[in-house]
Structures are given as structure tokens and as C-alpha cells.
N, C-alpha and C positions, 0 to 999 in steps of 0.2 A: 494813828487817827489824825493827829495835826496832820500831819502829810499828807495824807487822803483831803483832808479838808481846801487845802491852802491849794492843793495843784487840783480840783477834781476829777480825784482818783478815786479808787475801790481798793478793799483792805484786801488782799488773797493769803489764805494761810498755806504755810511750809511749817505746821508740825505736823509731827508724824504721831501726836496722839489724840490731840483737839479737828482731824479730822473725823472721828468717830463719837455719834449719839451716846444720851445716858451717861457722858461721864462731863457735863458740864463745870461742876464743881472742882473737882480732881485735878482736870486738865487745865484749870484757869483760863478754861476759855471767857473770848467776850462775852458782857454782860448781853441782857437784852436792850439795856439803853446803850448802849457800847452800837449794837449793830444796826438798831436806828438813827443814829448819831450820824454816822455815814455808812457807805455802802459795804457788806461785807461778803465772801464767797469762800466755800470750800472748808466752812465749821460745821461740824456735827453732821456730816454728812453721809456717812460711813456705818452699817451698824455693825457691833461689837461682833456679831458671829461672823465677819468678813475680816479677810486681813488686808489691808492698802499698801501694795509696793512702793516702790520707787517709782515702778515704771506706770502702775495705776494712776500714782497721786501727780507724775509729771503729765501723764495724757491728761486728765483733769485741768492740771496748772492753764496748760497751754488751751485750753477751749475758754476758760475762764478770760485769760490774758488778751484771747486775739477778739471775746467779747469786748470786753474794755476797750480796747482799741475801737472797734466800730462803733462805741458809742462815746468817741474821743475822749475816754478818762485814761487816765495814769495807772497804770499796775503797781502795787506798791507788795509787793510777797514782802511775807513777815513770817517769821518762825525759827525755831533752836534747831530743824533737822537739818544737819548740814549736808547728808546724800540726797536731800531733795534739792536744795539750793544748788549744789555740783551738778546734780542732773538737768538743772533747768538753764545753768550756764553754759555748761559742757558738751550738754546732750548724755546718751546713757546708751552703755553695750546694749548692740541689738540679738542680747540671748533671748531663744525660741522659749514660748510656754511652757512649764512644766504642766504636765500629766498630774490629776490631782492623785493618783494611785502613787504616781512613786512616789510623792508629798508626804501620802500618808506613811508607807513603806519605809521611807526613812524616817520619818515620826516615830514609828513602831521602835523599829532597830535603834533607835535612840533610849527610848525609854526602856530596850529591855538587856542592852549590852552598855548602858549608860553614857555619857560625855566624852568620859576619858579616850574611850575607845573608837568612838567615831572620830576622835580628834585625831588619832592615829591614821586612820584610814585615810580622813584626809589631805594628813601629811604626806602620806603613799600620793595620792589620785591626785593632787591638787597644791604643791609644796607654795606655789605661790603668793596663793589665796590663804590658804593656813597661816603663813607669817604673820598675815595683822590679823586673828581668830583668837580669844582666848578659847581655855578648854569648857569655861562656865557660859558665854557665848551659843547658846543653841541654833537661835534664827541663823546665826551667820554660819554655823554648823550644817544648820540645815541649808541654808540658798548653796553651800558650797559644794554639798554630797549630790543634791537631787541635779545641778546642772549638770554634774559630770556624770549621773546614773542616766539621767535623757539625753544629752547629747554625744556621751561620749567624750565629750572635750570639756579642760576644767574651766571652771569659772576663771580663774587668774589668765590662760590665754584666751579667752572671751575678750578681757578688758584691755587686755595688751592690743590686742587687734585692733583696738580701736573703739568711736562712739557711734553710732548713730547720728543722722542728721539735727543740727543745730538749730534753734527757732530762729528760723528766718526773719532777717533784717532788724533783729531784737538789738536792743545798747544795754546792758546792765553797769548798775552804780551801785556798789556795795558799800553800804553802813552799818556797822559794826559797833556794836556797841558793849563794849567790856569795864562792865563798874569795876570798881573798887573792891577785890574781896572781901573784905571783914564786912565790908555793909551788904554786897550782895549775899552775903551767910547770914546775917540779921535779915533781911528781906525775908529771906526763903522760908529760913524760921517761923518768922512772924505768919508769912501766908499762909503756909499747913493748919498753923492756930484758926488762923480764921477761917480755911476752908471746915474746918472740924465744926465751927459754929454755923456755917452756910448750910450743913449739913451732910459734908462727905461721907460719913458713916454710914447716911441713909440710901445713898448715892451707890456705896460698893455694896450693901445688903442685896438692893435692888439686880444689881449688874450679876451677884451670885446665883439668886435665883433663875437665871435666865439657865444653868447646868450648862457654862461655855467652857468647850476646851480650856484648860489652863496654858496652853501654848499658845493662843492667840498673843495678838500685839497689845489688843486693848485691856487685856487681862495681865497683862507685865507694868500697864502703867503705876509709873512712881505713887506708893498708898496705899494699892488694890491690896497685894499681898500683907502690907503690915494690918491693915483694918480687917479684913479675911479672917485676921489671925488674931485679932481683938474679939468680933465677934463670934467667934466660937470657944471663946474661953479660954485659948492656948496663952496668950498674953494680957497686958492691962491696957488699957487708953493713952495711959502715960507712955510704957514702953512702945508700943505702936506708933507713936507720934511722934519720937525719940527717932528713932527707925528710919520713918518716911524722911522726917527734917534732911536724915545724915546722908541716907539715900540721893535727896534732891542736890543736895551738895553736892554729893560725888561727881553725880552726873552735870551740875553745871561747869564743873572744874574741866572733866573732858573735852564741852562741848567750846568751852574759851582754848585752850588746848587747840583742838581741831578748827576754830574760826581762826587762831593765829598765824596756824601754820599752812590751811590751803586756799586762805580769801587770797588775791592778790594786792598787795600791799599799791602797787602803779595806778590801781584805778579805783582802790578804796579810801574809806573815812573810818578812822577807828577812835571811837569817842567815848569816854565814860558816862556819858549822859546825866552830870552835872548841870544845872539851871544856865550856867555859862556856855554849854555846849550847844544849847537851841539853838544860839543864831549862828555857830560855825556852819551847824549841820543844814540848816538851813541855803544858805549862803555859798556850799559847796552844792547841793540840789541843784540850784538857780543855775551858778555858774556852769553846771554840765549840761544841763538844759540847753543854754544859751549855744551853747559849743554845738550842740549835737545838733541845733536848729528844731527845737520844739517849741 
């Protein structure tokens, strides 16, 4: 939001789960003073009984972006999903729709010959794509079976072919920001506490009543299933909370992981965002700006 402020920009999110309504809390999406504060696009935008791709949430990005543009502000994407952020640098395989039948189809077969087995299969069809899949991995189970059931051809040489066209005349400046772990595990902590008190509870009651797929994206976010399983009696509040905390860790451990190893180092800022790092990060902004003739 400082960034938005100082250059006037507009905040665009790249996560892949505070694009979808009803789960405000959960998702630690912005506040409501947060998105009056400055401009914001591409929150809560989504509802829960729809799943947002990659390739959704980039057509999105890019309508948003090339708004901003015409109304001379700054894009400033913000977000932990790092296949949005690649796809919006990169561009993204131009694999054809899938058919919601074989979607479902593999859905089915998933749930009635289990994980293991599909994982098999698309070791057979798709050895490529497999390698980075675990077997507990479904979605990637599932985007890997149904390309190669519609197209014939697997996912893995989809992407080897190549991307799809790049957004045109775009410069990206990538800042990265990787705290400290022990404090960002305190952070995380502390924030599940406090979503519990904002009312996350009330937040995933609400979301079960709606009878959504359990396979949706919005119904995997970090919480759903420990609080799920709060309120039906299966666990305590404590244990639940315990859960999510360990959960959230996990996955932000991946996601520093996965920012290390495919941001490029040549044309990024990787900062812990310490009180000290404002004016590097700053200061590196400027200086690209200036370069790139903004």
C-alpha cells in the first residue's frame, strides 16, 4: 500500500485464495480501510463455487493492469501465488479448455480408485509433469490427467513447447520479501489467533453451509478443514488452531522455497522487510523507474 501510495498505483492481488468472496477473514485479505486507503483490484472477486486458474486469474491480472495503465497508475501485483506471478512474467502454456465432463470424470476416478492410483497413471501418460506432483496433490493430479484425457498430449509437453504470448511492452521488478523465519512463524501464529477472534469460525460455518464441493480451491484454504472439523465436534478449538498455525507454516516455508529459486535474482530485490529495508526498497523502485524512463 505504501507503494501504491507514493508512485499512484493500484494494489492488484496474485493470491490464489483472497481472490474468492466469503472468505475475508481466513484469507487475510485487505481490510475495508485497507481498500479505501488506495486503490485495490482482484479481492474477493471470485465465488467459492468457482475455481480461478492460472490462466483465469492472469486474463484477469492483464485487464486490470492494462486498466491501470490508462488511467497512468502503477500496477503494483501483490500476492504468495507464485504460478500467478510466473504466468504474468512468462506468459502461460496455451493448453486448450478442458471439457467440464472430463473434469468431472477424473474427479470421479479419483475419488473412487483413490490418489495413489491416479498418481500411477500419470506417471504412465505424463512422466514429466508427475516429477514435481506429489501423490497427496490432487488439483495437480487432477490439471495433469484431464489435459492428457482432452488433448491427448501431456501437460509436461504442453509446457515444454513453450508459453503463450508475453504482455506486451510490460518491465517487471520483482520484490521479494523473505523475513526472518522464527518471526515470520510468530507472525503466522499470532494471525490465526487473531483471525479466530475476527471471527474465522463464523466465516468457515457460513462457507459449509453453502454444500460446496470439497475439492474446490476455496474449500482447501489454509483453516477451512481444521475449523470444519472443530465445528462438528471431531476436534477442540485449540487442536484446530494448532493445525491451521502448522499448516500456514508449512506452506509459507514452500512458498520462500519456490520465491528463491524461480524469481530471478538479476532483476530482483530480496529483502526482509525490516524498518531498515523501506528505503532500500524504495530507493531500488526509484532507481528502475528512472532507468526504464517512467
Amino acid at each position: 500500500m505504501e507503494i501504491a501510495e507514493t508512485l499512484n498505483g493500484i494494489v492488484i492481488n496474485a493470491d490464489s485464495l483472497q481472490v474468492y468472496k466469503n472468505l475475508r477473514i481466513l484469507t487475510a485479505r485487505p481490510s475495508v480501510d485497507d481498500e479505501a486507503r488506495v486503490p485495490h483490484a482482484l479481492y474477493g472477486v471470485i465465488p467459492p463455487s468457482e475455481n480461478c486458474s492460472v490462466a483465469r486469474w492472469r486474463s484477469l491480472a492483464v485487464e486490470e493492469i492494462s486498466l491501470a495503465c490508462e488511467q497512468s497508475r502503477i500496477p503494483v501485483v501483490t500476492g504468495g501465488a507464485g504460478m500467478y506471478i510466473q504466468a504474468l512474467m512468462e506468459g502461460l502454456a496455451d493448453v486448450p479448455d478442458i471439457p467440464p465432463e472430463i473434469r468431472a470424470g477424473i474427479q470421479q476416478e479419483i475419488e473412487e480408485n483413490g490418489a495413489q492410483a491416479a498418481h500411477t497413471r500419470l506417471r504412465t501418460v505424463d512422466p514429466i509433469w508427475a516429477r514435481g506432483v506429489k501423490e497427496g496433490d490432487r488439483q495437480r493430479l487432477l490439471r495433469g490427467l484431464e489435459v492428457f484425457d482432452a488433448t491427448g498430449r501431456p501437460l509436461g509437453q504442453w509446457l515444454e513447447a513453450g508459453n503463450a504470448e508475453t504482455l506486451k511492452g510490460a518491465v517487471f521488478l520483482p520484490v521479494v520479501l523473505l523475513p526472518d523465519r522464527e518471526t515470520l512463524y510468530e507472525r503466522i501464529n499470532a494471525r490465526f489467533e487473531q483471525m479466530i477472534e475476527k471471527g474465522a469460525l463464523e466465516e468457515v460455518r457460513n462457507l459449509l453451509d453453502q454444500n460446496l464441493n470439497p475439492e474446490l480451491t476455496a474449500m482447501k484454504a489454509v483453516g477451512v478443514r481444521e475449523l470444519s472439523a472443530c465445528l462438528t465436534g471431531a476436534i477442540s478449538l485449540e487442536t484446530a488452531v494448532a493445525r491451521a498455525q502448522q499448516a500456514s507454516r508449512n506452506y509459507a516455508k514452500r512458498q520462500m522455497t519456490w520465491f528463491r529459486n524461480q524469481i530471478p535474482e538479476d532483476i530482483s530485490l530480496f529483502a526482509q522487510y525490516l524498518e531498515s529495508d523501506r528505503a532500500k526498497i524504495f530507493s531500488f523502485i526509484r532507481q528502475f523507474m528512472l532507468t526504464n524512463g517512467f
